[in-house]
N, C-alpha and C positions, 0 to 999 in steps of 0.2 A: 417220200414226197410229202411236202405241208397239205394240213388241209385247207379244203378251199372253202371258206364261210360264205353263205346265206344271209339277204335279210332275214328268211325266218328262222335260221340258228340263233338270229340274235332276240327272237322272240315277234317278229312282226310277219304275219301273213298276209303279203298283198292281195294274192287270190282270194281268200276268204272276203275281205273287202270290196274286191270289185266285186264279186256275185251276190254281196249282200245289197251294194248301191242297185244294182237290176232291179233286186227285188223291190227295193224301197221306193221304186221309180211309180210302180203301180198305186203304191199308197199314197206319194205325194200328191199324185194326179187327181186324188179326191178332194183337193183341197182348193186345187187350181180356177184363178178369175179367168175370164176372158182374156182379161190385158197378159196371161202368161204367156210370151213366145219359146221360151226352151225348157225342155227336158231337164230331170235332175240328172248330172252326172259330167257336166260344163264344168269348163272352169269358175262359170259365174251365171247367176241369170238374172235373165232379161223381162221387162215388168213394163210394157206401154201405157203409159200415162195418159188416163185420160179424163182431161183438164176445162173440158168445155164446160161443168157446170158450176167452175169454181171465177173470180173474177180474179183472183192474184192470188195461185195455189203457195200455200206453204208446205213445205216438207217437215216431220218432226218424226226424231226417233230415239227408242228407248234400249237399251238390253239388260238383262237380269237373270236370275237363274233361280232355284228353287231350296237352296238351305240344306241343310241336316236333313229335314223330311228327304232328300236320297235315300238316307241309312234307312228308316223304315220300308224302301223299295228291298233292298241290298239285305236285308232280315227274313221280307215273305217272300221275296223272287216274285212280286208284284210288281211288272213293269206299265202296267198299258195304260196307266192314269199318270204316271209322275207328267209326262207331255203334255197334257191338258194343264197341270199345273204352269208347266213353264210359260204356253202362250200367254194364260193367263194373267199372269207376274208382269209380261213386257204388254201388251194390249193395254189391259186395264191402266198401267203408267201414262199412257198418249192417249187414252179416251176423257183424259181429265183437261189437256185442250181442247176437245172439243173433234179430236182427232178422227177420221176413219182409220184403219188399220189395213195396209194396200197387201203388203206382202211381209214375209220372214226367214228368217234364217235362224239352222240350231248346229252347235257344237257339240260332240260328245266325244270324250277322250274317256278312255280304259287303258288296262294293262294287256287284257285279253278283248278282242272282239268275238263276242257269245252271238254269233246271229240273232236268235231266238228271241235273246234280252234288245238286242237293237233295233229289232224289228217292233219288238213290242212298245218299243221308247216311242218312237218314230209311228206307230200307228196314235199313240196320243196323243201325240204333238200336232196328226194330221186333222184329228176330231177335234182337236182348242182350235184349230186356224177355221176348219169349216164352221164351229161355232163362235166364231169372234169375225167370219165374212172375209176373213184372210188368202192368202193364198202360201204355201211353205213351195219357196222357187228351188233352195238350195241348202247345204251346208255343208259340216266336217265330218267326219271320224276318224279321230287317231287312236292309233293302236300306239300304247307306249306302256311297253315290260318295267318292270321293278319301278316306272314310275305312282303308280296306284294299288291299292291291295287287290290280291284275285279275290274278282267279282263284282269288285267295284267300279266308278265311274262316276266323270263331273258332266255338266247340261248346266249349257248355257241358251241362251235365246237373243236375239236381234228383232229387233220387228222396224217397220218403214212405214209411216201415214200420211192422211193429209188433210188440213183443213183449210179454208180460204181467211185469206188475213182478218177481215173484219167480223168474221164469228171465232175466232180463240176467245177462248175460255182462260182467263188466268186471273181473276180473283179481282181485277180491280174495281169492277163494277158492284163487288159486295159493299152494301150502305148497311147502316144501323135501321131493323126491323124487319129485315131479311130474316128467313125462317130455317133452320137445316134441316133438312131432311136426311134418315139415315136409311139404307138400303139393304138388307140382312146380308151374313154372310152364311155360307155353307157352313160354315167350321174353323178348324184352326189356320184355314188356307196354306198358306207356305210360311208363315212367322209363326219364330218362338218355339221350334222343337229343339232347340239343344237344352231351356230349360225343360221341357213337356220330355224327355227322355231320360235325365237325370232325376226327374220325380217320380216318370211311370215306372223304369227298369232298373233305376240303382236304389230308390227310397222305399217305393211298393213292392216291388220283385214280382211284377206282374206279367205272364206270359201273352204273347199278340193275340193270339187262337183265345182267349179269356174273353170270355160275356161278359161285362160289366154292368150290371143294375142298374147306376144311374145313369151309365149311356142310353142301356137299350139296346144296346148289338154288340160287337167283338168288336175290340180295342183294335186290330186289323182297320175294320171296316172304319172306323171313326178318325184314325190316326192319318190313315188313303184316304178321306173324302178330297175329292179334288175342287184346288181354289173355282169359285163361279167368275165366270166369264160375261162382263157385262155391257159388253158396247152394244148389241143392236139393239135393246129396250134403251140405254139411255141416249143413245143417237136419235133413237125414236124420240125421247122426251125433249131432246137440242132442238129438234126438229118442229115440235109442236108449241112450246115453250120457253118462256125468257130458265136460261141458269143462270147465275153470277159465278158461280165456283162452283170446283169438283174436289174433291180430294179421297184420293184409293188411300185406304188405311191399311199400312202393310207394315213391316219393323216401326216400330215407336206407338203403335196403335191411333188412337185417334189424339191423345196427348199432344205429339208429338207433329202427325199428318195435318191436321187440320189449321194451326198456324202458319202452315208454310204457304197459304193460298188467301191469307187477312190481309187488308189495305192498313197501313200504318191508324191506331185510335181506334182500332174496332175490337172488339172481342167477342167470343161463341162460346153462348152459356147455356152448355149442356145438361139437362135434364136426366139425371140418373132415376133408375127405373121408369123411364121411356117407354124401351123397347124390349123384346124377351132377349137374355139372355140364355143363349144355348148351355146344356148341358153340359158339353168337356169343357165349358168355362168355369162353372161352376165346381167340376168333380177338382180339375185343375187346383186353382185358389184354394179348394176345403182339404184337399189329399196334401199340398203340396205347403201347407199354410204361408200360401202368399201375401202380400198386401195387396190392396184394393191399388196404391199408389202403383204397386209393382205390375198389374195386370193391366191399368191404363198405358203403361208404356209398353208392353212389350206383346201386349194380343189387341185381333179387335175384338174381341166379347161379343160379337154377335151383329157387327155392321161392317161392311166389305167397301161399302163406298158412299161418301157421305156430297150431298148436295147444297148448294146455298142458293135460296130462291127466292122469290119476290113471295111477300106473304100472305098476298090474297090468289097466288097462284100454288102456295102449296099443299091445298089438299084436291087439287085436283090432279095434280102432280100424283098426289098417292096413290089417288084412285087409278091412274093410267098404268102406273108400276103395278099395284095389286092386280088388275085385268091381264099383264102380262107376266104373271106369277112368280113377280118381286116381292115378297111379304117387308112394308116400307111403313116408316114414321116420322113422323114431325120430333124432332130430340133437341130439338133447342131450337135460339134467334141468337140474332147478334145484336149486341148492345155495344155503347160507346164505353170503351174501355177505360179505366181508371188508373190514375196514375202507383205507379207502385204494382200491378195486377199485373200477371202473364196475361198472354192473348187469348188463351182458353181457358175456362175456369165450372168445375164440376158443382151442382149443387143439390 
């Protein structure tokens, strides 16, 4: 007689995955707004919207994922921060209109599903939504053999917000005297490890478990620091204060981020040595002998999300950020741009 094949002859264990969704149902649930009506394990969930104190709610939404920093999970079998990264990735995108952050959704495909590793994905992911005021209603996991290497896996992120029409935030209201404010970043957040791994692990030959001097702790710890999560201090600041613009500095660094939110004749003339420059930016550029040109586009050096604000309100602004343990600077204004000039220009 033939034999009779299995989905999981062919490498996919349903069981393992329904008993992992149970599990994961207790963690999502820490994450959970009021407006959640269902359980994770739906086909879909459900998110009542509640609109009363918006006058014409907009909906906006972002999705993203976290880069090559995987591989560094996928190296230390470090799962329970890459998820914090990922909220943060999509949050931080819609908090630059002006956005709250209602609810989310993540993907995560493997070859093997490792509970262990999914649970830990998935407990990060639950602590970025409760620190970003989120709620995580739902998502995937697919199990797919020979399509990924054992051990590995991709993470994606969805997120859904909402702001009311006449407070978005989208850059047009920046005028010439406007002041920027830049907002520290943790670290290297989620941009620029495919160069940060061809410089630490192919040029240095430097092992993760290694203390590095000018970091100050294990390449490990610095390499996982996870992106910062910044919507309820600067909802707070929306809240208190005029912004004109927001811009999250993520791939292209502030080069590149910070034009994309200028009204046509304006330009942001940032102040080099401003604000501190973190460490791995530093060890970066000097190990990897980068250019300055090269480190403006492809890191933020030390600012995770940049502000554009009226300029007799931006040091009070700082002060409101520094009280809630934003360490924050005045890094330029905007000036009327000249012809022949990019829209940003470093000095």
């Amino acid at each position: 007689m033939k034999k009779s094949f299995t989905y999981k002859d062919a490498g996919v264990n349903i069981d393992t995955t329904t008993t992992l969704v149970e599990r994961i149902k207790s963690i999502a649930k820490t994450s959970f707004r009021s407006e959640v009506l269902t359980d994770i394990g739906g086909f879909a969930g459900l998110f009542s919207l509640n609109i009363g104190k918006y006058k014409k709610p907009i909906l906006t939404a972002s999705t993203d994922g976290v880069g090559t920093k995987l591989k560094i999970a996928f190296m230390t079998n470090i799962h329970d921060t890459i998820g914090i990264d990922l909220v943060a990735m999509c949050v931080n995108d819609i908090l630059v209109q002006g956005a709250e952050p209602l609810f989310l959704l993540d993907y995560l495909s493997t070859s093997k599903v490792e509970p262990k590793t999914v649970e830990a994905v998935i407990s990060g992911i639950s602590r970025g939504c409760q620190d970003a005021g989120c709620a995580l209603i739902g998502g995937e996991i697919a199990e797919m053999p020979s399509f990924y290497k054992e051990g590995e896996y991709d993470l994606a992120g969805f997120v859904v917000g909402m702001v009311d029409q006449d407070k978005i935030i989208d850059g047009s209201e920046i005028k010439i005297g406007d002041k920027v404010v830049g907002i520290a970043s943790s670290g290297l957040h989620s941009n620029g490890y495919s160069l940060v791994r061809k410089i630490v692990f192919e040029q240095l030959n430097l092992d993760l478990d290694e203390t590095v001097g000018e970091l100050g702790r294990k390449l490990t710890e610095e390499l996982l620091e996870p992106t910062k999560i910044y919507v309820k201090s600067v909802l707070n600041i929306i809240a208190e204060f005029h912004v004109h613009g927001i811009a999250h500095i993520t791939g292209g660094g502030m080069l590149e981020n910070i034009p994309r939110i200028l009204p046509a004749n304006c330009q942001a003339l940032i102040h080099k040595g401003s604000w501190k420059i973190l460490p791995i930016f530093t060890f970066i550029q000097d190990r990897g002998n980068i250019s300055e040109a090269e480190m403006l586009r492809t890191f933020n050096n030390g600012i995770g999300m940049v502000l554009v604000v009226p300029h007799e309100e931006a040091e009070d602004i700082i002060s409101k950020l520094q009280s809630m343990h934003l360490q924050s600077y005045t890094i330029g204004e905007i000036v009327k741009q000249k012809e022949g000039e990019k829209a940003i220009k470093f000095i």
